[in-house]
PyMOL commands that place a pseudoatom at each C-alpha (Angstrom):
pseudoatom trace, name=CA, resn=UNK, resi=1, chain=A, elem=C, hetatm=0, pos=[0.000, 0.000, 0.000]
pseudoatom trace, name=CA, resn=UNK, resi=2, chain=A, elem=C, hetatm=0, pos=[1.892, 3.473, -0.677]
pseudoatom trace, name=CA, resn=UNK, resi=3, chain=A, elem=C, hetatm=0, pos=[2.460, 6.099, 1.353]
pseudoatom trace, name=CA, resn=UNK, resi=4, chain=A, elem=C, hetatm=0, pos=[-1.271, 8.767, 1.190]
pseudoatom trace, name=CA, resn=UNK, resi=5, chain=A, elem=C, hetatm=0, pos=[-1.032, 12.054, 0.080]
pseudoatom trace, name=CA, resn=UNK, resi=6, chain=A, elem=C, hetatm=0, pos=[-2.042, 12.965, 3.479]
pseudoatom trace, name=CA, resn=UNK, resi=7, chain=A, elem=C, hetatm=0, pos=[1.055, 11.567, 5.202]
pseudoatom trace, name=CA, resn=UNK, resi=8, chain=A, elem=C, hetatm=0, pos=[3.670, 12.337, 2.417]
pseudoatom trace, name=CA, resn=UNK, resi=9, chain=A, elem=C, hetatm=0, pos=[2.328, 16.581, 2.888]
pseudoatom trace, name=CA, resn=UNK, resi=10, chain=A, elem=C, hetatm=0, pos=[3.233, 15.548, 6.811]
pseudoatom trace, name=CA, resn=UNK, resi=11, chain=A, elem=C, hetatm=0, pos=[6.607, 13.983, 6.826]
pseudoatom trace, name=CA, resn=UNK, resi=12, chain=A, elem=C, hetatm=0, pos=[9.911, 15.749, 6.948]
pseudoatom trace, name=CA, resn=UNK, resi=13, chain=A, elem=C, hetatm=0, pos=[13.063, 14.587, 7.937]
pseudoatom trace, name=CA, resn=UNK, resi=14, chain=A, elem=C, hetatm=0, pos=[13.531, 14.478, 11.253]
pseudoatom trace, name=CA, resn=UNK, resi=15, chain=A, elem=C, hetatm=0, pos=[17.058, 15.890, 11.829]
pseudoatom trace, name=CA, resn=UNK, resi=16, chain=A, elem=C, hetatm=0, pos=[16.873, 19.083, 9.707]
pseudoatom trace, name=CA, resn=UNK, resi=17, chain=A, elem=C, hetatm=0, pos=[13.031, 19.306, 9.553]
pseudoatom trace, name=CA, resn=UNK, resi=18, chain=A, elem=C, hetatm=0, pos=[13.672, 19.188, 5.636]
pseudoatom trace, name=CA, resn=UNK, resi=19, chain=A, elem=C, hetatm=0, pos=[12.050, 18.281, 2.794]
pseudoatom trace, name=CA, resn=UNK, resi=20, chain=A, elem=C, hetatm=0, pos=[12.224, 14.190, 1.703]
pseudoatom trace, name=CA, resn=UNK, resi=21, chain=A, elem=C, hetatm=0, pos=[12.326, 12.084, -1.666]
pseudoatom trace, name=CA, resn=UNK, resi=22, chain=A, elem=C, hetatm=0, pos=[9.944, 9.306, -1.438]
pseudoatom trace, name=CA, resn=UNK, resi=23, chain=A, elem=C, hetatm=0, pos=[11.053, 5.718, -3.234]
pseudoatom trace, name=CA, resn=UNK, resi=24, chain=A, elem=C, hetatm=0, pos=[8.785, 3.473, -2.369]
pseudoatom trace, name=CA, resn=UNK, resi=25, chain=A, elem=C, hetatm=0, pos=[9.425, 1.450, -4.981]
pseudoatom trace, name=CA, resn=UNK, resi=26, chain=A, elem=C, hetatm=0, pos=[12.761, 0.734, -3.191]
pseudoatom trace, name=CA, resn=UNK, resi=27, chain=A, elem=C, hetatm=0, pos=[11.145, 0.743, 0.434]
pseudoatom trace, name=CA, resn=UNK, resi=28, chain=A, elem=C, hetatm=0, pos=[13.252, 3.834, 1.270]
pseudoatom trace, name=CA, resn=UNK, resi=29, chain=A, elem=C, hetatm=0, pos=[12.286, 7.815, 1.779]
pseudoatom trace, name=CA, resn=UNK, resi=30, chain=A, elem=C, hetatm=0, pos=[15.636, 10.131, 1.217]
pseudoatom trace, name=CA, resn=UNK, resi=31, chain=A, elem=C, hetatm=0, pos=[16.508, 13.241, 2.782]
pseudoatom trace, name=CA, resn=UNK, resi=32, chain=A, elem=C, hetatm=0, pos=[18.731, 14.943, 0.290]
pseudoatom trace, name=CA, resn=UNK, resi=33, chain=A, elem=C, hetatm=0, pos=[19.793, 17.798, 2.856]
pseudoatom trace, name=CA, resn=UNK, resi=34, chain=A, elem=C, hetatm=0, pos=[21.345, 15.231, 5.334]
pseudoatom trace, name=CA, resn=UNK, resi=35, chain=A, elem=C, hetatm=0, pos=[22.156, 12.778, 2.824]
pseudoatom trace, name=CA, resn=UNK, resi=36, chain=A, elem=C, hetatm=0, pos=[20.189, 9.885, 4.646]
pseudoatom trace, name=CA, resn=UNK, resi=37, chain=A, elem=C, hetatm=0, pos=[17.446, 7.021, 4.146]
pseudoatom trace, name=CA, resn=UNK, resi=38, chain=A, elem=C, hetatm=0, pos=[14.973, 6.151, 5.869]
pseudoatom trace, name=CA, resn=UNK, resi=39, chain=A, elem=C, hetatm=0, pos=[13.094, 2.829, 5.179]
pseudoatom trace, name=CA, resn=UNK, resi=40, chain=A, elem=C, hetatm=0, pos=[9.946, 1.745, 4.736]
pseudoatom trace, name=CA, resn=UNK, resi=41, chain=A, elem=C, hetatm=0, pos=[8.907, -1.169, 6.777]
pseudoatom trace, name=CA, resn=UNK, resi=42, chain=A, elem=C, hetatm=0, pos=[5.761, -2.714, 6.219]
pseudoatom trace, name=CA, resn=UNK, resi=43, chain=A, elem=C, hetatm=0, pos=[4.465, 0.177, 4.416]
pseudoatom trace, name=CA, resn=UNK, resi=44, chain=A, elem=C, hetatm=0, pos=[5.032, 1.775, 7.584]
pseudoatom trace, name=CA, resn=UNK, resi=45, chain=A, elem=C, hetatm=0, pos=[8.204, 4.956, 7.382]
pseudoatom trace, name=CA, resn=UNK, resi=46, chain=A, elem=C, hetatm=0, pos=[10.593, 4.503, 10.156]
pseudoatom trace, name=CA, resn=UNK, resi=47, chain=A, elem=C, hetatm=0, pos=[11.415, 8.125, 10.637]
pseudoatom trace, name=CA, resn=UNK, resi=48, chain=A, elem=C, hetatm=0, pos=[14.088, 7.420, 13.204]
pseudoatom trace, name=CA, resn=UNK, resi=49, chain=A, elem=C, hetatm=0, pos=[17.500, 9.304, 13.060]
pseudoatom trace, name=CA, resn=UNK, resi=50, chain=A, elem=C, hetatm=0, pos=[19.066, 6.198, 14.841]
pseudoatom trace, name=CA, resn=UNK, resi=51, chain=A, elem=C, hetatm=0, pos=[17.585, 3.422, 12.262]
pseudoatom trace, name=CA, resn=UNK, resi=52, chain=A, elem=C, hetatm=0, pos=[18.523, 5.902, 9.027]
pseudoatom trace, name=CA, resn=UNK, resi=53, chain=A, elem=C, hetatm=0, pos=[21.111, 4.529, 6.630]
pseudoatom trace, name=CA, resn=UNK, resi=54, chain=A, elem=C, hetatm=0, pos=[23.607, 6.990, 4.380]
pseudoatom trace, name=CA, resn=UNK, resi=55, chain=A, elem=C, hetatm=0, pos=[22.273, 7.752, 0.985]
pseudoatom trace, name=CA, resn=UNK, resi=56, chain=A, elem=C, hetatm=0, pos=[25.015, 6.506, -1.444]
pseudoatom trace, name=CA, resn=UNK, resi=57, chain=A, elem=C, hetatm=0, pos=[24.509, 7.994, -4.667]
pseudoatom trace, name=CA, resn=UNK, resi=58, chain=A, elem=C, hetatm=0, pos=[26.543, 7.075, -7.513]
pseudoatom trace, name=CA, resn=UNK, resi=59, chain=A, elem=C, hetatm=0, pos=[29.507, 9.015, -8.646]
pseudoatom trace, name=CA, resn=UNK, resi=60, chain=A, elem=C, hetatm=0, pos=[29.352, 10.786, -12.010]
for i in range(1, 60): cmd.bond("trace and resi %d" % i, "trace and resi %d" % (i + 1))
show_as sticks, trace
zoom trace
C-alpha cells in the first residue's frame, strides 16, 4: 500500500526538519539535505534518526 497524500504533505526529515524524496518502490524515503534514508517497513516509514542509513549515490 503506498504512502497517502495525506502523510507524504506531513513527513519531513527528522534531523533538519527538511524536505524528503519518497522511493517506495525501493522501500526507502531520502533526505537529500542530510544525505540519509529512511526505510519503509511494512508500508510503515521509520522516521528514526538512529535506524537511518547513508544515501550513497553514484559518482558521475
Amino acid at each position: 500500500m503506498p504512502i497517502s497524500p495525506e502523510l507524504r504533505e506531513l513527513l519531513v526529515c527528522p534531523k533538519c526538519k527538511g524536505e524528503l524524496e519518497f522511493h517506495e518502490d525501493q522501500n526507502e524515503i531520502h533526505c537529500l539535505a542530510c544525505k540519509l534514508v529512511y526505510p519503509i517497513v511494512d508500508d510503515i516509514p521509520t522516521m528514526l534518526i538512529d535506524e537511518a542509513k547513508p544515501l550513497e549515490r553514484p559518482s558521475t
